[in-house]
N, C-alpha and C positions, 0 to 999 in steps of 0.2 A: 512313115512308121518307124519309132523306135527299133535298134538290136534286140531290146529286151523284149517289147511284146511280140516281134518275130518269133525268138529263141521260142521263147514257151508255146506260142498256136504252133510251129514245126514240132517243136517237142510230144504234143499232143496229136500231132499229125491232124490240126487244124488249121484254116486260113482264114476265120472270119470272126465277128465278135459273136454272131450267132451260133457257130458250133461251138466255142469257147464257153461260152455263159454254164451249159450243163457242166462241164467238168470246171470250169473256176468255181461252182456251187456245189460240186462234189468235194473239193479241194478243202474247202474252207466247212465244210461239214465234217470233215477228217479229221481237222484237225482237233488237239487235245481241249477241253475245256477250259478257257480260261481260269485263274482262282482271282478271290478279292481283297485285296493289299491292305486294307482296311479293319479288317474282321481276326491279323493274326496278333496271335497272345503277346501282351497282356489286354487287348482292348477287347476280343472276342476270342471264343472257342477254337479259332483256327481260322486258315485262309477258305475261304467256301467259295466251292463251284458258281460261274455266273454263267444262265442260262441264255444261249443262243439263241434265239426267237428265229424262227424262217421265219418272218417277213423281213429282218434286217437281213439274215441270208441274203436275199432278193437284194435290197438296197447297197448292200455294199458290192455285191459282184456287178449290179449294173452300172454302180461308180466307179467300180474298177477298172472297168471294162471299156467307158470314156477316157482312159489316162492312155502314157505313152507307154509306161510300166506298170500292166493289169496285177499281177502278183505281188508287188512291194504296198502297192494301195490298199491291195485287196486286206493283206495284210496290217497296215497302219489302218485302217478306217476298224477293222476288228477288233485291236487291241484298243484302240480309244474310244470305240463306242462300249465294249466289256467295261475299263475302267474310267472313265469319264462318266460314267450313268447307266451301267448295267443295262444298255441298248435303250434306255426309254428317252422317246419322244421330247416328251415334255416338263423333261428335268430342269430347273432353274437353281443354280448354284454359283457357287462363290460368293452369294451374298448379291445375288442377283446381276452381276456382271456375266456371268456365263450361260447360254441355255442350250436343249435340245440334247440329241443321244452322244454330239462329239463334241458340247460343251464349249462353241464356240461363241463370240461376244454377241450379247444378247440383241442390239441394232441390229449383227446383221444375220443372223438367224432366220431362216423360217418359221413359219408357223410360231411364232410370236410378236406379242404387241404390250406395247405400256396399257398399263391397266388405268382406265378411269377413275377419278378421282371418286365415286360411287365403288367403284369395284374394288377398292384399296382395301377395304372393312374388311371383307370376304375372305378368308386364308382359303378357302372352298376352289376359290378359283383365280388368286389373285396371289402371286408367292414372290416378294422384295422387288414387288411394283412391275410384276410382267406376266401377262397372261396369255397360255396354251389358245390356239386357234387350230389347230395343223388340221390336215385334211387328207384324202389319196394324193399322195405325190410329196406330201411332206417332208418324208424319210430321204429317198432322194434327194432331195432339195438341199437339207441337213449337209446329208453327205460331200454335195458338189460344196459348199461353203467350207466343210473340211479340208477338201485336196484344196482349192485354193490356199486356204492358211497352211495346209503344209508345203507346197509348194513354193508360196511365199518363204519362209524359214528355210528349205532347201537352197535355196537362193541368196542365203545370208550366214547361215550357221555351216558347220560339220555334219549335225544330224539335223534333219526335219522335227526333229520329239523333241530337241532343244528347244528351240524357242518356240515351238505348241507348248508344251509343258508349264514352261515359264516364262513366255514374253521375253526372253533374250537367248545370246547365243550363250549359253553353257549350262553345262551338262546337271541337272540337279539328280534328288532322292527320287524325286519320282520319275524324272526323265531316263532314268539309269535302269528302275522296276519295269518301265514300258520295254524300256529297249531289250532288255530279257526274256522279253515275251517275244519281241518281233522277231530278235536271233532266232528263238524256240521254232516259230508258225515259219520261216522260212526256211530253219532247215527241213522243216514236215516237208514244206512244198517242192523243196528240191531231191525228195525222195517219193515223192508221188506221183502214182502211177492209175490214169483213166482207166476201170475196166471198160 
């Protein structure tokens, strides 16, 4: 067991990942709303609220909660399923290289599949040649292919969000936006307290 997920289950006067799960889901409920990077003036009316869905709640504290450091994850898996695809499932983006709620490469994703050459016509259900399957357990699944790729990039880069962000080590616009947020959600966490 890492210092860090020591620190934090003693900090909470926890020792196991089962007493830990209510308050890392309390934690990360606390914390402030993310906004959307995308939506501020001139392109939209402003940065707008992106809504936390409890069931990624659930997903990302039980990803968390598999690492060495539950609160840094908990934190990274929040901020990029918020802005990588507003938590959904079955987002297929960058022009179809990217899929799922943390936008990682569409091979190796869950809960998707190349769409038959039938199902290409279809935009219904078929979006730059890859098609949603996901099912219970999805989200997880998601998730765990996340800390991998962050983990991988921790292992190469200065920050993890580096090369998530942009496929190499350094620091881009949007890598710089994530990390703003992640400072923000961890200093929440290092000022929260389990009722």
């Amino acid at each position: 067991m890492k210092i860090a997920a020591l620190v934090f289950w003693l900090a909470l006067g926890l020792f196991n990942n089962a007493e830990a799960k209510p308050a890392l889901t309390q934690m990360v409920t606390s914390f402030t709303q993310l906004r959307d990077y995308e939506q501020a003036p001139p392109k939209g009316p402003g940065r707008q609220p992106i809504p936390r869905p409890q069931a990624m709640i659930e997903v990302i504290t039980t990803a968390a909660l598999e690492t060495d450091d539950p609160v840094h994850y908990l934190v990274y898996l929040d901020v990029l399923g918020a802005h990588e695809s507003g938590y959904k499932l079955s987002l297929v983006g960058d022009h179809g290289s990217a899929c799922g709620a943390f936008q990682t490469l569409c091979p190796k994703t869950p809960g998707f599949r190349p769409c038959t050459e039938q199902e290409e016509a279809d935009e219904s259900t078929c979006h730059f040649g890859w098609r949603f399957i996901g099912g219970p357990g999805t989200g997880l699944a998601q998730a765990r292919v996340a800390i991998a790729e962050l983990k991988k990039w921790a292992a190469q880069c200065d920050h993890p969000l580096w090369g998530y962000a942009s496929g190499a080590c350094r620091e881009t616009p949007t890598a710089h936006k994530y990390m703003l947020d992640v400072d923000a959600e961890l200093t929440a966490a290092s000022t929260f307290v389990s009722p």
